[in-house]
KEVO-818885 format. One record per residue (C-alpha): chain; y, x, z. Coordinates in steps of 0.1 Angstrom, whole numbers, m for minus. Each point is the difference from the previous one (the first is absolute). Last residue first. Layout:
BEGIN
  tilo      y      x      z
     A      Y      X      Z
...
This chain:
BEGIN
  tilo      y      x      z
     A   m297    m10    385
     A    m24     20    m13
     A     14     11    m31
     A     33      8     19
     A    m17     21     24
     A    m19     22    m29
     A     33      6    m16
     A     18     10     30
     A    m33     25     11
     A      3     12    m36
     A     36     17      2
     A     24     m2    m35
     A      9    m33      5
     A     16     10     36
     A      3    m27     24
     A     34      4     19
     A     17    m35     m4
     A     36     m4      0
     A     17    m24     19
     A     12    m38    m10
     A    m32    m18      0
     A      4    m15    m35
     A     12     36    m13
     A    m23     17     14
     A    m30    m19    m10
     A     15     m1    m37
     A      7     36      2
     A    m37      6     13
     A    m13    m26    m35
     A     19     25    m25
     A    m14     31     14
     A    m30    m14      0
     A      1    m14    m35
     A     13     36    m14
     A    m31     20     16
     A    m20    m26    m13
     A     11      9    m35
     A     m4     33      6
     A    m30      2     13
     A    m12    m20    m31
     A     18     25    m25
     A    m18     26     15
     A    m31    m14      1
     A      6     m7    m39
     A      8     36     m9
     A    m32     13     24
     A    m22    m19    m21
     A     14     13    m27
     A     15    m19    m29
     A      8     18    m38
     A     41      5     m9
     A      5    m14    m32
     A     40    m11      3
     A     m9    m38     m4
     A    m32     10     28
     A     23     15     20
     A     27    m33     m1
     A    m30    m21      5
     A    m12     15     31
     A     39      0     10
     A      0    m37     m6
     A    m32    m14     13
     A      3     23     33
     A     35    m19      4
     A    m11    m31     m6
     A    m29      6     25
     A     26      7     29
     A     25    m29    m11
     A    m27    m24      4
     A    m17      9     35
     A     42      2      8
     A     m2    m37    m10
């Protein structure tokens, strides 16, 4: 679902550029990728944290996190 939400969003605001005539980038795009899976992280540590009861202390923004998460 969160998979879901993320692209949704990237749909949306690419659309909503391309409605107002704003060109892509490849950097654009990236951007709105990170972002989007900057907001699915976020959203899937508060879920952790809230079903274990304590916070977690994984930063989204730190690439060792990330790259432990994939992993696992």
């Amino acid at each position: 679902m969160a998979e879901f939400l993320a692209l949704r969003a990237v749909i949306l605001t690419l659309h909503a550029n391309a409605a107002q005539g704003k060109k892509y980038t490849p950097e654009m795009i990236e951007g709105l990728l990170a972002q989007a899976d900057e907001a699915k992280f976020r959203l899937a540590d508060q879920r952790l944290a809230d079903a274990l009861g304590a916070p977690l202390t994984l930063s989204v923004n730190d690439p060792e996190d990330r790259r432990e998460r994939k992993s696992a």
